[in-house]
C-alpha positions, 0 to 999 in steps of 0.5 A, spaced: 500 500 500 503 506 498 500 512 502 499 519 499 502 524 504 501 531 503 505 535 509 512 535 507 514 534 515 510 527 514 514 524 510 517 519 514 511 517 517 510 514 510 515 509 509 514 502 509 512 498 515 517 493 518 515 486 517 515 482 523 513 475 521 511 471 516 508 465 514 506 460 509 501 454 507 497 451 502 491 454 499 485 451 503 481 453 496 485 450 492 491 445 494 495 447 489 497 453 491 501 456 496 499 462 500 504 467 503 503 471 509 506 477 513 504 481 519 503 487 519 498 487 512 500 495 511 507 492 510 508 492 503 512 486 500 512 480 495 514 474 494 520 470 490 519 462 488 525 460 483 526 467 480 519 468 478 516 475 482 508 474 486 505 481 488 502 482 494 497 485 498 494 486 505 498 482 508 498 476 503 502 474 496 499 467 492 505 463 489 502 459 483 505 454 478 507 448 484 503 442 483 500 437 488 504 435 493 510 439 492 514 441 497 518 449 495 521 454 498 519 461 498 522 467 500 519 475 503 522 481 500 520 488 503 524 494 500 531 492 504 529 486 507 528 478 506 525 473 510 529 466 511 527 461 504 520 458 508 519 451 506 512 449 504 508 442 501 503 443 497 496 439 498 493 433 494 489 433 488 482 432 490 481 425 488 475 427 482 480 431 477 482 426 472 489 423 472 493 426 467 499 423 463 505 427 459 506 423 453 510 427 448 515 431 454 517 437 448 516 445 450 510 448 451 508 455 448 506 458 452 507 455 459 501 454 461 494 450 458 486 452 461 482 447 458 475 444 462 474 436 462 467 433 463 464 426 464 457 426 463 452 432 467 451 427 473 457 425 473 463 430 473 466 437 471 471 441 472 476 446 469 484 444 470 491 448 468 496 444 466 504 446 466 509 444 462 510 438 465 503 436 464 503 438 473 496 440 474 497 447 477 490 450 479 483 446 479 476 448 479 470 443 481 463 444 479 458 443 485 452 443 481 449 440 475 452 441 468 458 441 464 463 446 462 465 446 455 469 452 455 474 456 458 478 462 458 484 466 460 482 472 463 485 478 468 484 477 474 482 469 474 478 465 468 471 465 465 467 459 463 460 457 462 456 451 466 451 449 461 449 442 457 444 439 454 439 438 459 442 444 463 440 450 458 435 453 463 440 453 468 445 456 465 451 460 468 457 464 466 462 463 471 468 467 473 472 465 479 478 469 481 486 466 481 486 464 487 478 461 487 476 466 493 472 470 489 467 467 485 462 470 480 455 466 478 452 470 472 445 467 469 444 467 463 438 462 461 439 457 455 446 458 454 451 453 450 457 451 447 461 457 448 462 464 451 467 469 449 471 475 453 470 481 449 475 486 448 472 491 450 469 488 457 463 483 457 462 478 453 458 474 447 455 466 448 451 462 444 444 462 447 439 458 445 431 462 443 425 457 443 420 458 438 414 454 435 414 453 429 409 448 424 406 447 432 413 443 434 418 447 439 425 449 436 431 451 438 434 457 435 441 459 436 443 467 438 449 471 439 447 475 446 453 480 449 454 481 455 456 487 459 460 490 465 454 491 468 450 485 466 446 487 462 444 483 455 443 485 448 442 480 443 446 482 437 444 477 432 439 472 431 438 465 426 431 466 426 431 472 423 436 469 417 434 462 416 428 458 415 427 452 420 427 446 416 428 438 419 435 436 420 438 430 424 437 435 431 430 433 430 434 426 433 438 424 438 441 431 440 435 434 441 434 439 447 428 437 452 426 445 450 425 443 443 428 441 436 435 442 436 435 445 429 443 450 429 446 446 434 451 452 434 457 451 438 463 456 437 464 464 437 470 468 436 470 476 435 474 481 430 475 488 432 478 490 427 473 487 423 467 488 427 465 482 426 463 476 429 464 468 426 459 462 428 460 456 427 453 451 426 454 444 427 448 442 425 449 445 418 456 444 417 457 451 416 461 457 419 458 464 418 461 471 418 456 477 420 457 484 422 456 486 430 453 492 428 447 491 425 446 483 424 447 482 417 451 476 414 457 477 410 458 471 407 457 463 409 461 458 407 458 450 407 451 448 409 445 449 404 445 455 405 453 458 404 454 464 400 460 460 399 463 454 397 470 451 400 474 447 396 476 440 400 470 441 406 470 441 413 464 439 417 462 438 422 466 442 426 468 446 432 471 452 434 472 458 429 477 463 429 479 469 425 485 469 422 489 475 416 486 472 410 480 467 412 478 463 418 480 456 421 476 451 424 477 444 428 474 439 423 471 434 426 472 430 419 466 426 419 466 425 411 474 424 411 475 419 418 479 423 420 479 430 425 483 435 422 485 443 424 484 447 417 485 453 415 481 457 409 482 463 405 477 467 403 478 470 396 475 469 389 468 469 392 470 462 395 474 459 401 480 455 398 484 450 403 490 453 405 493 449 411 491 443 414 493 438 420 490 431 421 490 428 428 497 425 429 495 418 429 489 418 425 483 420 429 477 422 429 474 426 436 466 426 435 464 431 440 468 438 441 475 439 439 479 446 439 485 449 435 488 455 436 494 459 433 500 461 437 504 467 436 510 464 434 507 460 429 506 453 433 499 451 434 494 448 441 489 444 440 485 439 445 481 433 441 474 432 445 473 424 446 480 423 445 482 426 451 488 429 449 490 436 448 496 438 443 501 443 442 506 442 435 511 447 433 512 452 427 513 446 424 507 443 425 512 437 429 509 434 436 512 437 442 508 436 447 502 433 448 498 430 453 492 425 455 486 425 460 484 418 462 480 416 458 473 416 459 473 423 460 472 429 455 476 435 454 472 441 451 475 448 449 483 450 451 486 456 452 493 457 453 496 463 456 504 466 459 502 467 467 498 468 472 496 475 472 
């Protein structure tokens, strides 16, 4: 805490208060974290763990990236003062995180991996953070029923959403702080799939609107923002864009509030271009629109693409902008093979101009995610497999990951540092 002191003649009541002790434990939130205390809390301080740097605050400093039972020595540093190194052992992982094994022990960029892992809506969901080592380093379990599908980096903590088929009325955003102390439940009724942090603050999901059509419910897909200050406003609507016509949503994958006729299940956002992409799975298609009056700017796949795509995708999963075009996770249904695909706009189509098969010939049914690192590399999780991925520039596997199986992996996000 730095104190704004106005008479000259007190400034020496402004300096730094001397710590008089200091201690550490695991985190009764979440045991793979260390926390860091020091009395008195005026006291600034931070604390030092194998040359990485954790800012503190009243009193109090967390040391992430330990593991489970882990033993590690922290050090208190005030402006001309250390404490003795502190050793201190971690706790055990609750015993519902699913084990993980590294498989391939190559570098990871960035260091860190946030992905999310599911059973089924009765039987388990969480949210994990993996390390180089393939360690779990943060966790998070729901209490409830749902599943979380995707997660997201964000300042301060992370941002994902609580939802499922047979969840959609309950549906949630959740924000839980670093250190897990703070927790954020926002409602928003019959979201799906994904939700998206915005530049600007706020986000965008996926939410579902029923409407009876021919006297039969069905479920059309939205894109709904979000505020800082919680309000929602519906950005674009495929009611409006499409007519509702039978497709296999009718069947197995219904939603018990009606057909499920898009299936939409993944978002990302253009500033530059101020434009959104949405991917339908139902359709086989993604769809470029403009986020301020609604309107489609093209489609590529489905029976009602704008554009056509040499060497198609679909279904598919998790669309992103790139300079020239988009990519997708192809879940390659027709190919027998899931695949990471980027494509270029031009001519009035979409060409095919990369593409990455599963490394082992694969094909996940359900989710998947890719996403293009700076220096070229790209992350990507495999749904079903239960393997998450991370291949170099030159697209040669470096390290890679798997979830025991029977557990699904959603969405990934990888990212430098706690901060």
């Amino acid at each position: 805490m730095v104190l704004w002191c106005r008479p000259v003649w007190f400034l020496a009541a402004c300096a730094a208060d001397p710590i008089t002790s200091v201690s550490a434990a695991p985190s009764e939130v979440i045991s793979t974290l260390v926390e860091v205390s020091w009395t008195p809390a005026s006291a600034e301080a931070w604390v030092e763990w194998e040359g990485q740097r954790f800012d503190g605050a009243d009193g109090r400093a967390v040391v992430y990236g330990a593991g489970a039972d882990a033993t590690i020595s922290v050090t208190v540093h005030a402006e001309d003062w250390s404490s003795e190194p502190i050793q201190v052992t971690t706790g055990s992982l609750p015993a519902a995180i699913p084990p993980v094994e590294l498989v391939d022990a190559g570098a990871l960029e960035p260091g860190f991996v946030a992905t999310s892992w599911l059973e089924s809506p009765d039987e388990g969901s969480g949210a994990i953070v993996l390390d180089e080592a393939g360690r779990v380093v943060w966790y998070d379990l729901l209490d409830d029923v749902g599943t979380i599908s995707v997660i997201h980096k964000v300042e301060g903590g992370f941002l994902y959403l609580v939802s499922s088929h047979s969840y959609l009325p309950d549906a949630h955003a959740v924000f839980v702080s670093n250190d897990g102390r703070e927790r954020e439940a926002i409602p928003l009724p019959m979201a799906h799939h994904d939700v998206l942090p915005l530049p600007s603050g706020g986000f965008a999901a996926v939410v579902g609107e029923v409407r009876e059509v021919n006297g039969e419910n069905v479920v059309g897909d939205t894109i709904v923002e979000v505020n800082e200050d919680g309000a929602q406003t519906t950005i674009w609507n495929a009611f409006d864009h499409f007519e509702v016509i039978p497709n296999d949503g009718w069947g197995p994958l219904a939603y018990p509030e009606g057909a499920d006729w898009n299936h939409a299940n993944g978002l990302a956002f253009d500033e530059a271009r101020d434009q959104y992409l949405i991917s339908m799975f139902r359709c086989a298609c993604v769809i470029a629109l403009d986020r301020a009056d609604g309107e489609i700017a093209w489609i590529v796949g489905g029976d009602d693409g704008t554009m056509g795509a040499d060497n198609p995708f679909g279904p598919q999963h998790s669309p992103d902008w790139t300079d020239v075009g988009f990519s997708v996770f192809d879940n390659g249904y027709e190919i027998n093979v899931s695949r990471l695909a980027d494509y270029a706009i031009e001519d009035g189509g979409a060409r095919l101009a990369w593409s990455w098969p599963h490394p082992d010939g694969y094909v996940t049914a359900v989710l998947g995610d890719y996403d293009r690192m700076t220096n070229g590399g790209h992350l990507s999780s495999w749904g079903t497999l239960g393997e998450v991925i991370y291949a170099g520039a030159d697209d040669a596997v470096s390290w890679r990951v798997d979830v025991e199986p029977g557990h699904v992996l959603g969405q990934v996000d990888g990212f430098e540092q706690f901060e």
